[in-house]
VMD Tcl script that builds the backbone (N, CA, C; Angstrom):
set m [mol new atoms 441]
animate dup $m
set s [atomselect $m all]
$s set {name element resname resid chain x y z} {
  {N N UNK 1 A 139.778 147.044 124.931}
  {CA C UNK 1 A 139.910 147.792 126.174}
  {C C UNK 1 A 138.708 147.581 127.079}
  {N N UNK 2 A 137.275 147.365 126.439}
  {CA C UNK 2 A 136.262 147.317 127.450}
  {C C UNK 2 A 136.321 145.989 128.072}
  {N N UNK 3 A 136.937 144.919 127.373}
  {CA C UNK 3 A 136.839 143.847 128.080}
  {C C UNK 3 A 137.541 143.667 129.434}
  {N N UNK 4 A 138.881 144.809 129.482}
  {CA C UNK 4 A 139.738 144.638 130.278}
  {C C UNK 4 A 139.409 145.070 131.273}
  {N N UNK 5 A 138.392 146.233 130.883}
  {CA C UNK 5 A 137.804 146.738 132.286}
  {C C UNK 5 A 136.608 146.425 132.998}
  {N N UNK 6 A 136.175 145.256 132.028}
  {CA C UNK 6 A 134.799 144.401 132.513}
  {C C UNK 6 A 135.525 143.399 133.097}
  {N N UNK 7 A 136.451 142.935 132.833}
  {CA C UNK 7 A 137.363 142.085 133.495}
  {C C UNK 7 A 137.491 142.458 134.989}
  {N N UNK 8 A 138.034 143.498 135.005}
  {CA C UNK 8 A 138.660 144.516 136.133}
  {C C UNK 8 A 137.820 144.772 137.324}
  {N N UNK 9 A 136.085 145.140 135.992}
  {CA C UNK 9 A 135.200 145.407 137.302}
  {C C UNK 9 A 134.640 143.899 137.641}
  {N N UNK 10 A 134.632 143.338 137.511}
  {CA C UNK 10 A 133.788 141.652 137.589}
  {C C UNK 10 A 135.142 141.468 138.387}
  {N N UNK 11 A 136.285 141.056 138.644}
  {CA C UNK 11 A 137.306 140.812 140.082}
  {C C UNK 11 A 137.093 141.976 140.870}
  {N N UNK 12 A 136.618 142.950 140.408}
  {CA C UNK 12 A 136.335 144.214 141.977}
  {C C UNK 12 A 135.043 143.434 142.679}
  {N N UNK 13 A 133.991 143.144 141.881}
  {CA C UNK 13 A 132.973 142.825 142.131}
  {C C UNK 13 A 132.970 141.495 143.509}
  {N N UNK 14 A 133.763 140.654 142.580}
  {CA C UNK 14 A 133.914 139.126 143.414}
  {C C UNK 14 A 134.914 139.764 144.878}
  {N N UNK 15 A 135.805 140.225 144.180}
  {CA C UNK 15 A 136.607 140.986 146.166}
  {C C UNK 15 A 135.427 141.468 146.926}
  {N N UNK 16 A 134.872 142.505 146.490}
  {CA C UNK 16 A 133.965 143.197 147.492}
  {C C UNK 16 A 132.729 141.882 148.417}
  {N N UNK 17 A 132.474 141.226 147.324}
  {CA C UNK 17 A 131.503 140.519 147.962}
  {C C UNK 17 A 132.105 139.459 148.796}
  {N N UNK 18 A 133.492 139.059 148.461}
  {CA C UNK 18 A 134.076 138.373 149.415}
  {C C UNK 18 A 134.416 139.169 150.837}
  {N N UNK 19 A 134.876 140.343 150.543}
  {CA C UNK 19 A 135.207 140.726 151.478}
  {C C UNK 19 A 133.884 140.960 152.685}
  {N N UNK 20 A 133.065 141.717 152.028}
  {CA C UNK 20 A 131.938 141.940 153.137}
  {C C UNK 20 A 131.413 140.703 153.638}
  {N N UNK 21 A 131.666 139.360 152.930}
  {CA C UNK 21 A 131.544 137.659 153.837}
  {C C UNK 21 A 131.887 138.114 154.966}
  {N N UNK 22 A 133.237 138.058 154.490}
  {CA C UNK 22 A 134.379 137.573 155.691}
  {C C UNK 22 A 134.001 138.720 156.785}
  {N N UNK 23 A 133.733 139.695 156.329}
  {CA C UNK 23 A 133.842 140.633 157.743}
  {C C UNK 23 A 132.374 140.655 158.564}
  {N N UNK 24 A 131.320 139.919 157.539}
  {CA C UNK 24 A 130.131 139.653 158.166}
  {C C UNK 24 A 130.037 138.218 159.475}
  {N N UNK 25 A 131.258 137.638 159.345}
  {CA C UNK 25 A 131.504 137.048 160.366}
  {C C UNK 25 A 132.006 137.627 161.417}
  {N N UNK 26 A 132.449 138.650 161.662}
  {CA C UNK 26 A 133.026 139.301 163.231}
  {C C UNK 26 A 132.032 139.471 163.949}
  {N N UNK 27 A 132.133 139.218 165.123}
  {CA C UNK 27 A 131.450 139.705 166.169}
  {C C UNK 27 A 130.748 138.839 167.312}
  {N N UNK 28 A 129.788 139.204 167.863}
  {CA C UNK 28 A 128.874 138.266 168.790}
  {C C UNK 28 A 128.162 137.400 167.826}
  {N N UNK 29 A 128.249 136.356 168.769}
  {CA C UNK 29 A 127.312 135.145 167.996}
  {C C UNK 29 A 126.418 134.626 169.930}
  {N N UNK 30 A 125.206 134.411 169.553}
  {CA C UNK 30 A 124.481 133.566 170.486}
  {C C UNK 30 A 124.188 132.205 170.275}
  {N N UNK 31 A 124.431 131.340 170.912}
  {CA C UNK 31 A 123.760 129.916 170.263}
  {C C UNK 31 A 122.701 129.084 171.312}
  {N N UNK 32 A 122.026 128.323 170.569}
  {CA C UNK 32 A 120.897 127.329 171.547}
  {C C UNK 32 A 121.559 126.285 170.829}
  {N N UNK 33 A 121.185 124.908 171.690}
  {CA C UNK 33 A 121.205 123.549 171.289}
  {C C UNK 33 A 120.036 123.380 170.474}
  {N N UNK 34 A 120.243 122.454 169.197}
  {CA C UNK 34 A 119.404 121.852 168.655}
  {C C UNK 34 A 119.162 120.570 168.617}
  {N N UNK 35 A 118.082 120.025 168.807}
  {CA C UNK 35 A 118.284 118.215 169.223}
  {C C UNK 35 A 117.058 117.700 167.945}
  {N N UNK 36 A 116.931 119.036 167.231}
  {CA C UNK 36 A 115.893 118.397 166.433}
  {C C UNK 36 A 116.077 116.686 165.349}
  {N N UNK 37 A 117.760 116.747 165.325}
  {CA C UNK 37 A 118.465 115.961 164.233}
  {C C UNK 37 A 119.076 114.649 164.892}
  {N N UNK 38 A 118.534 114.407 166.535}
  {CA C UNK 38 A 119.293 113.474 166.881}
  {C C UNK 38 A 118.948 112.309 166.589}
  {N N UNK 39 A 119.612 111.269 166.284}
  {CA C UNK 39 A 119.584 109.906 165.843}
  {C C UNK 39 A 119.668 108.395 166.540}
  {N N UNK 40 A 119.790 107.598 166.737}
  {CA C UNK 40 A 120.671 106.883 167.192}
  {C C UNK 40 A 121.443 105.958 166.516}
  {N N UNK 41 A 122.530 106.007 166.755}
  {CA C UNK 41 A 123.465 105.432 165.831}
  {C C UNK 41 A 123.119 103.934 166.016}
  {N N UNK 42 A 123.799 102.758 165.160}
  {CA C UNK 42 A 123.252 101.624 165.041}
  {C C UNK 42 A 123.863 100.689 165.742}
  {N N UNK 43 A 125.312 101.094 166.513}
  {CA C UNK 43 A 126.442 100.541 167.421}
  {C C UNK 43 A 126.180 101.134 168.276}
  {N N UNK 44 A 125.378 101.849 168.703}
  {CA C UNK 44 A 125.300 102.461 170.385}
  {C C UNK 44 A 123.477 102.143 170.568}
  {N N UNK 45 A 124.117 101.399 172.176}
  {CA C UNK 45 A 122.906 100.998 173.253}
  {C C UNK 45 A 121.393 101.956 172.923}
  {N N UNK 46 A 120.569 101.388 173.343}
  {CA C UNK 46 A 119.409 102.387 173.303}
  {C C UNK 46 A 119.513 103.110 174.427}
  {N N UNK 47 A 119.827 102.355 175.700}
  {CA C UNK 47 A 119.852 102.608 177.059}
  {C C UNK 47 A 120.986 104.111 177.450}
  {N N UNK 48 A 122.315 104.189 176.602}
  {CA C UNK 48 A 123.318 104.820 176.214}
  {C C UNK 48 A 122.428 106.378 175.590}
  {N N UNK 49 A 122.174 106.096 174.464}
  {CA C UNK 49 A 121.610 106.631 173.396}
  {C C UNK 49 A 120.507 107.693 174.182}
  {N N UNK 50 A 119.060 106.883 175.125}
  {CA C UNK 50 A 117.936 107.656 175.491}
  {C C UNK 50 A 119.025 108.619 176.428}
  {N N UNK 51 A 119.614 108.106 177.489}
  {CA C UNK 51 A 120.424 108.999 178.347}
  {C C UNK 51 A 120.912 110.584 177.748}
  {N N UNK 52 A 121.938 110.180 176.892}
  {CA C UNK 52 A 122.392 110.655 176.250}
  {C C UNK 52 A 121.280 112.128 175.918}
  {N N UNK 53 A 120.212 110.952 174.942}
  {CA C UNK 53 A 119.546 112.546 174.257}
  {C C UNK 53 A 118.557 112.641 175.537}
  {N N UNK 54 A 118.417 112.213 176.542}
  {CA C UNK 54 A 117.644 113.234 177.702}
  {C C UNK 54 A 119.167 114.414 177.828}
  {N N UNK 55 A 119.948 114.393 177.979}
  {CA C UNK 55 A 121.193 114.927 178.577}
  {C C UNK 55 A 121.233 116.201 177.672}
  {N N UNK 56 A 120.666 115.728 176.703}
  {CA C UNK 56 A 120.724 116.991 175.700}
  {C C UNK 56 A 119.905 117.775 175.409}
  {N N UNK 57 A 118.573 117.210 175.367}
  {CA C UNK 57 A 117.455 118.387 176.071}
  {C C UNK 57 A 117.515 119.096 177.065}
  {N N UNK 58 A 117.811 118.551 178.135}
  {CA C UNK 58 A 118.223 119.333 179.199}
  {C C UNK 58 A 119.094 120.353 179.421}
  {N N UNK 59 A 120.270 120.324 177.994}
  {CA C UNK 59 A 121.251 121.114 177.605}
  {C C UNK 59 A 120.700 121.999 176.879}
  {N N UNK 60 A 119.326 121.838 176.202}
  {CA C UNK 60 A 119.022 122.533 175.137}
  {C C UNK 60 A 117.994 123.752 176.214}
  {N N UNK 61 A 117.590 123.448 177.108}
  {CA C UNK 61 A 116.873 124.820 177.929}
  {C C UNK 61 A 118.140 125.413 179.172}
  {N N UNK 62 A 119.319 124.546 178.875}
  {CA C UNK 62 A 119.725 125.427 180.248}
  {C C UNK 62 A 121.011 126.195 179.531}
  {N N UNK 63 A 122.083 125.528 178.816}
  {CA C UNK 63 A 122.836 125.944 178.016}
  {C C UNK 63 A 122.688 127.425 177.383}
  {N N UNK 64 A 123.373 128.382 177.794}
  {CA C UNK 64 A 123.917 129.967 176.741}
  {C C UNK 64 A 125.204 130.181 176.468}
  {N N UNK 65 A 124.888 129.960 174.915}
  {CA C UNK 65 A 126.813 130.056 174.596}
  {C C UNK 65 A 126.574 131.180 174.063}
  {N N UNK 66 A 128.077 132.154 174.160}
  {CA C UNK 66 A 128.331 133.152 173.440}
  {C C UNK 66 A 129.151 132.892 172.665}
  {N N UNK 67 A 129.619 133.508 171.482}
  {CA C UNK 67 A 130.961 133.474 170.971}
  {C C UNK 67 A 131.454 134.467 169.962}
  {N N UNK 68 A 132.299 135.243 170.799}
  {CA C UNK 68 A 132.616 136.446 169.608}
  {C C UNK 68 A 134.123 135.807 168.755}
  {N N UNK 69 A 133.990 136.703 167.601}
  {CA C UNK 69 A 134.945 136.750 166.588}
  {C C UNK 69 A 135.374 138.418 166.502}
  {N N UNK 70 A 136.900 138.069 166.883}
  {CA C UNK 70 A 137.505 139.853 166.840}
  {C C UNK 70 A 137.928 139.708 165.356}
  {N N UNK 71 A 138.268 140.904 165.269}
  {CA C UNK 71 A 138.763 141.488 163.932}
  {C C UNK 71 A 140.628 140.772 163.695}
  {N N UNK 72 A 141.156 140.584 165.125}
  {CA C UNK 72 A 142.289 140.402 165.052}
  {C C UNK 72 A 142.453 138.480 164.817}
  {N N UNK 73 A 141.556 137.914 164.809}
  {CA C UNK 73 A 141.178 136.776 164.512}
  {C C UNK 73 A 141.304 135.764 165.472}
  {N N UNK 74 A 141.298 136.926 166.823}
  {CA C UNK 74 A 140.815 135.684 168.642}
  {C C UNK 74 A 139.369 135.797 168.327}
  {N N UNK 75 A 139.490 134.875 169.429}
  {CA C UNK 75 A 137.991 134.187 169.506}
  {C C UNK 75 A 137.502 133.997 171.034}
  {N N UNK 76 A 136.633 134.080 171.898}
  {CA C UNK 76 A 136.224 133.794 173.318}
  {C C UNK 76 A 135.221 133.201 172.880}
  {N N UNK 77 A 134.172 132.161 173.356}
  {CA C UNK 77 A 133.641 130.820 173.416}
  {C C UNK 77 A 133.434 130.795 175.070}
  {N N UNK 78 A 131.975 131.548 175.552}
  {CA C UNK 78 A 131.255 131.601 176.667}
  {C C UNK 78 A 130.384 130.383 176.632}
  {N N UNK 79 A 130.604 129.855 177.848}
  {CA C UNK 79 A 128.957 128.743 177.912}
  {C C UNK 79 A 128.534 128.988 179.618}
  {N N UNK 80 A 127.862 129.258 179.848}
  {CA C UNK 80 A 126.996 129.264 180.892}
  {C C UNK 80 A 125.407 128.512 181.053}
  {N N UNK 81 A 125.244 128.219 182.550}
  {CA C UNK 81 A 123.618 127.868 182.490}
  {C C UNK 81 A 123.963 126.240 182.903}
  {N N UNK 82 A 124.722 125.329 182.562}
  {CA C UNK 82 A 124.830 124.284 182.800}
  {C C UNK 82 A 126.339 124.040 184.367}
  {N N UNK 83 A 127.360 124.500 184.261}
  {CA C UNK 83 A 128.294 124.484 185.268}
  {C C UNK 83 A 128.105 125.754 186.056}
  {N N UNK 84 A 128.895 125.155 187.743}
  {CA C UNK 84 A 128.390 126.439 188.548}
  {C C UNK 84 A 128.957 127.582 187.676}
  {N N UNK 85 A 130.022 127.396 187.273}
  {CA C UNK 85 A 130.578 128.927 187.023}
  {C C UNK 85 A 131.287 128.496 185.186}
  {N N UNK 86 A 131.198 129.909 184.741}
  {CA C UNK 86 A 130.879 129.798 183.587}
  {C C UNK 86 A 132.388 129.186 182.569}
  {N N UNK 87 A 132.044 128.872 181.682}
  {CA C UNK 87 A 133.253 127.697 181.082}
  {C C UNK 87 A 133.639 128.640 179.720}
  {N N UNK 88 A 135.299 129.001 179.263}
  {CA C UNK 88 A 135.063 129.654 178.488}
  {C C UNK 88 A 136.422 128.807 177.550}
  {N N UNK 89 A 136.769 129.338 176.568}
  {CA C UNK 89 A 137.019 128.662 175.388}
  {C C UNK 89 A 138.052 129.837 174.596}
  {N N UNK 90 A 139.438 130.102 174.381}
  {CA C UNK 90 A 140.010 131.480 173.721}
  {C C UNK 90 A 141.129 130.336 173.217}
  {N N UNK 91 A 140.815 131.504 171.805}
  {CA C UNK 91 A 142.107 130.853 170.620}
  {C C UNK 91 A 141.769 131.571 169.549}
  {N N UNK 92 A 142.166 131.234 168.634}
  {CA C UNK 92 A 141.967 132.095 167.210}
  {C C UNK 92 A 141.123 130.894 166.051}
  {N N UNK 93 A 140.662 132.060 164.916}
  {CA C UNK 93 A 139.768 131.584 163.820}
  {C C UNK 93 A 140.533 131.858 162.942}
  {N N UNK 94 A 139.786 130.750 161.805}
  {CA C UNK 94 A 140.017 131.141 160.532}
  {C C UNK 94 A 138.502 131.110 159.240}
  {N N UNK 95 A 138.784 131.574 158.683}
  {CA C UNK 95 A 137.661 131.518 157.579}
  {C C UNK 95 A 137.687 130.992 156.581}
  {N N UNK 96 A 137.434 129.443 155.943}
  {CA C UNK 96 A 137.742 129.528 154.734}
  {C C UNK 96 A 136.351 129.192 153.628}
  {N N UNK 97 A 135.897 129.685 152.790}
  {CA C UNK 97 A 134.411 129.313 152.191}
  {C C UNK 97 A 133.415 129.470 153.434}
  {N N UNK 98 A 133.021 128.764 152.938}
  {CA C UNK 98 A 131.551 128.604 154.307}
  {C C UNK 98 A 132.025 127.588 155.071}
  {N N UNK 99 A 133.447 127.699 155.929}
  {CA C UNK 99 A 133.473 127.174 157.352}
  {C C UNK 99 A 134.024 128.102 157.992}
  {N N UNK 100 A 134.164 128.109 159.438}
  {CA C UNK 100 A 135.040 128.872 160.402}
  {C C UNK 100 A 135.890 127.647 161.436}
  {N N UNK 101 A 136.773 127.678 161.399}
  {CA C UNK 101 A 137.874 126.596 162.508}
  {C C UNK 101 A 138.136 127.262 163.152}
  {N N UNK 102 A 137.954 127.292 164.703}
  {CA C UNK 102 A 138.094 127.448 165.858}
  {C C UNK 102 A 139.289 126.749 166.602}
  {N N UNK 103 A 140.229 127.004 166.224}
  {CA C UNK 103 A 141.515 126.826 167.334}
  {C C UNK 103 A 142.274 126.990 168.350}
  {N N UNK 104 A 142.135 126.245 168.909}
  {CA C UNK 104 A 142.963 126.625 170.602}
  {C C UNK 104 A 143.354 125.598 170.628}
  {N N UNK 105 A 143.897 125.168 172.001}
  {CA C UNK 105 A 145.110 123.728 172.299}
  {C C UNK 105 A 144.407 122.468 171.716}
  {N N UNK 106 A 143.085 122.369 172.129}
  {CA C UNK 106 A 142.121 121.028 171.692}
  {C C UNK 106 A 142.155 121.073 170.398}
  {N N UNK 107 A 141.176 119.776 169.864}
  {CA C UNK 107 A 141.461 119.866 168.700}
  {C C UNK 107 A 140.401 121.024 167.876}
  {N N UNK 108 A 140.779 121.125 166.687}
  {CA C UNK 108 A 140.045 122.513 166.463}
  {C C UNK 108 A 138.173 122.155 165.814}
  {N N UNK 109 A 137.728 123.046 166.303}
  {CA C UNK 109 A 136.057 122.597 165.857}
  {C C UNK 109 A 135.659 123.723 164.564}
  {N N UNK 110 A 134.676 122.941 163.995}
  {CA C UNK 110 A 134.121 123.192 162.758}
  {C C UNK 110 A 132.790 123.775 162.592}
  {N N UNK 111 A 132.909 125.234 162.228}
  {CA C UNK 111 A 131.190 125.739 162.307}
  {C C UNK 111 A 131.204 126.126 160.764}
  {N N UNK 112 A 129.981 125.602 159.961}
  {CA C UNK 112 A 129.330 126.209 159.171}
  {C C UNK 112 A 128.807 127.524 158.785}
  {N N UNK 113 A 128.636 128.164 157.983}
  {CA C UNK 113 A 128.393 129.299 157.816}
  {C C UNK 113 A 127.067 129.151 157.103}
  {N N UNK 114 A 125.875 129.731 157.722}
  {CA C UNK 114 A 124.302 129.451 157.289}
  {C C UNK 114 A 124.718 130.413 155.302}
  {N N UNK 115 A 123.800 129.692 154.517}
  {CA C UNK 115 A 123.815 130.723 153.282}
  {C C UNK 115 A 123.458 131.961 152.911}
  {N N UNK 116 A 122.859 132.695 154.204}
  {CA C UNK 116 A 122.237 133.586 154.215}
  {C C UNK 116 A 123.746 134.423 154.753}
  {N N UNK 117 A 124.327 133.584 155.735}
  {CA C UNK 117 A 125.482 134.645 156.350}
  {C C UNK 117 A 124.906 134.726 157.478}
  {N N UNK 118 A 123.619 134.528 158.187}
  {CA C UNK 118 A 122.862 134.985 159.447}
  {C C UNK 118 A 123.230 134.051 160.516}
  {N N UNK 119 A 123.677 133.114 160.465}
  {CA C UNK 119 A 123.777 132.123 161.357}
  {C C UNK 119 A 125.139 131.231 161.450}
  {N N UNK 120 A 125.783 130.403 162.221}
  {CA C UNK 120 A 126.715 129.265 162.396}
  {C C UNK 120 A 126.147 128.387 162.816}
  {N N UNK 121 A 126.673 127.322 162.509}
  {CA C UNK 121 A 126.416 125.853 162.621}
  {C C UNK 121 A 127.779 124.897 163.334}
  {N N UNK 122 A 127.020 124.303 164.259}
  {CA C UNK 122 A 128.193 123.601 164.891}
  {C C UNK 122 A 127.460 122.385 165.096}
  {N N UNK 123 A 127.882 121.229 164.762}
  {CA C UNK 123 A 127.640 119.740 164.804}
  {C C UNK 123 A 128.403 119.340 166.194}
  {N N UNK 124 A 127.674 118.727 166.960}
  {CA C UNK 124 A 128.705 118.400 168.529}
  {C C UNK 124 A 129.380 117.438 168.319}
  {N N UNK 125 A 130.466 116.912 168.415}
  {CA C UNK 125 A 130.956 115.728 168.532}
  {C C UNK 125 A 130.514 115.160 169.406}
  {N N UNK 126 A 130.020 113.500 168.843}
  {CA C UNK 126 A 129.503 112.411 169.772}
  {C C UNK 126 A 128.001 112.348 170.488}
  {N N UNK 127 A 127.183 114.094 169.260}
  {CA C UNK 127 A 125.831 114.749 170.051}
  {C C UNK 127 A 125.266 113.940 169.290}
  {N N UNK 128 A 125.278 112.718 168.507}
  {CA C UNK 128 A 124.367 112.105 167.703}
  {C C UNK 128 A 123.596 113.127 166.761}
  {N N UNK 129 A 124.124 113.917 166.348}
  {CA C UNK 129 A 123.331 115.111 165.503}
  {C C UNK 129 A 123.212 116.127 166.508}
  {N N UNK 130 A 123.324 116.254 167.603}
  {CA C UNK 130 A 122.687 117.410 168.215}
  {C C UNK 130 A 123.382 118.755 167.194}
  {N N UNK 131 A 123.168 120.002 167.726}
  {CA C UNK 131 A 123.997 120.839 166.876}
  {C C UNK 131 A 123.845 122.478 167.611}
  {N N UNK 132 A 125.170 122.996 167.919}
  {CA C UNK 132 A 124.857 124.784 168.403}
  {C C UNK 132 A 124.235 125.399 167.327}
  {N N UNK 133 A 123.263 125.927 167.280}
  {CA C UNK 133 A 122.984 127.318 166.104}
  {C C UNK 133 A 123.244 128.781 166.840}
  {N N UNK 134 A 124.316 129.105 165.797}
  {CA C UNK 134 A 124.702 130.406 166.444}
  {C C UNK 134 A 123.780 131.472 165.595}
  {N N UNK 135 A 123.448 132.874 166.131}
  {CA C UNK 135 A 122.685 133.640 165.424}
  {C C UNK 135 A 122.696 135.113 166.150}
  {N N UNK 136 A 123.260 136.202 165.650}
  {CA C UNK 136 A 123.279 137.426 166.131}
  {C C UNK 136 A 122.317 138.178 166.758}
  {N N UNK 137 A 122.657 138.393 167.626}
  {CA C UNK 137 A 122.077 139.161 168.508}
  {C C UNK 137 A 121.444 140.508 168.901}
  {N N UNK 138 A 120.163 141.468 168.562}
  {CA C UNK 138 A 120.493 142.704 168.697}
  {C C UNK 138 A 120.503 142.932 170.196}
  {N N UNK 139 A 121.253 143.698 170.221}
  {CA C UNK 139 A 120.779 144.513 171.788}
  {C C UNK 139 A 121.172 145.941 171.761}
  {N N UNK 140 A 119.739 146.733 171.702}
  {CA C UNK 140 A 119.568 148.003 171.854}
  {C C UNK 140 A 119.341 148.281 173.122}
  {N N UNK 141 A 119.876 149.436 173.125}
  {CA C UNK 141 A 120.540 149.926 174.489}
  {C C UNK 141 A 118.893 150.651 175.298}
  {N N UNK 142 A 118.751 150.630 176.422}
  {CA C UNK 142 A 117.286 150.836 176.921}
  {C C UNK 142 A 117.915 152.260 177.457}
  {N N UNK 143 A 116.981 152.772 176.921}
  {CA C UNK 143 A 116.882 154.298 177.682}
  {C C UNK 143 A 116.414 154.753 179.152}
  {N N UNK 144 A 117.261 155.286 179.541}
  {CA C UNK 144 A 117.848 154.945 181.289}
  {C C UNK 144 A 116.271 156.496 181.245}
  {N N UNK 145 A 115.783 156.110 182.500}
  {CA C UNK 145 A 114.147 157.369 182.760}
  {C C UNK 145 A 114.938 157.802 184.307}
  {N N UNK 146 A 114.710 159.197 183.760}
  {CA C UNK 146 A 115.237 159.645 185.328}
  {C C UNK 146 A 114.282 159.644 185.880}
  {N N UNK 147 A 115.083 159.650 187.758}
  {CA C UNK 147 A 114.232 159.305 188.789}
  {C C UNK 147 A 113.558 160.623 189.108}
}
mol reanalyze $m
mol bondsrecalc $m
mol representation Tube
mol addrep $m
């Protein structure tokens, strides 16, 4: 009998901790560009290539993405800072292990889940390594001083 219920509690155990994963993904995410990882590939120009990663530094101080995850499993995907007006991104997620797929009409993109749970990871397509790091945000509310 004790085994059955060491059994019992060891699958409560593994649910719970799965579960609080998955729900530790909802919400606001902030991201910066990272260009720390860029490369140049061995079939693309240098001339191509320097452009390129100037294009992406430049992305990396002007670029603010947001991106929340609802509970109902939409998704909005804010980028501002680079186009006049801001560019946004809605479709639904999924979770499976340590990825999240981001789907809408395009094809669907692939973020990592940091091991800590604190962060996402997004590899750009065609960024030569560049990469979004997403990472939560606090924002405490400022206490309004009367006039």
């Amino acid at each position: 009998m004790s085994q059955v219920l060491r059994g019992c509690a060891s699958t409560l155990l593994v649910l719970t901790v799965v579960a609080a994963f998955c729900e530790s993904a909802l919400g606001t995410w902030y991201g910066h560009v990272d260009v720390r990882d860029v490369k140049r590939p061995p079939k693309v120009k240098a001339k191509e290539f320097y452009k390129t990663r100037d294009d992406l530094i430049a992305l990396k101080n002007q670029l603010k993405v947001r991106l929340v995850l609802n509970a109902d499993k939409s998704f909005l995907l804010t980028s501002t800072g680079v186009f006049p007006k801001p560019e946004t991104l809605q479709g639904y997620w999924k979770q499976a292990g340590q990825t999240i797929s981001l789907l809408d009409a395009g094809d669907p993109r692939t973020l990592g889940v940091g091991s800590n749970g604190k962060n996402l990871l997004w590899t750009l397509k065609d960024g030569f390594g560049a990469k979004i790091i997403f990472m939560r945000k606090e924002v405490k509310a400022k206490r309004q001083l009367a006039p």
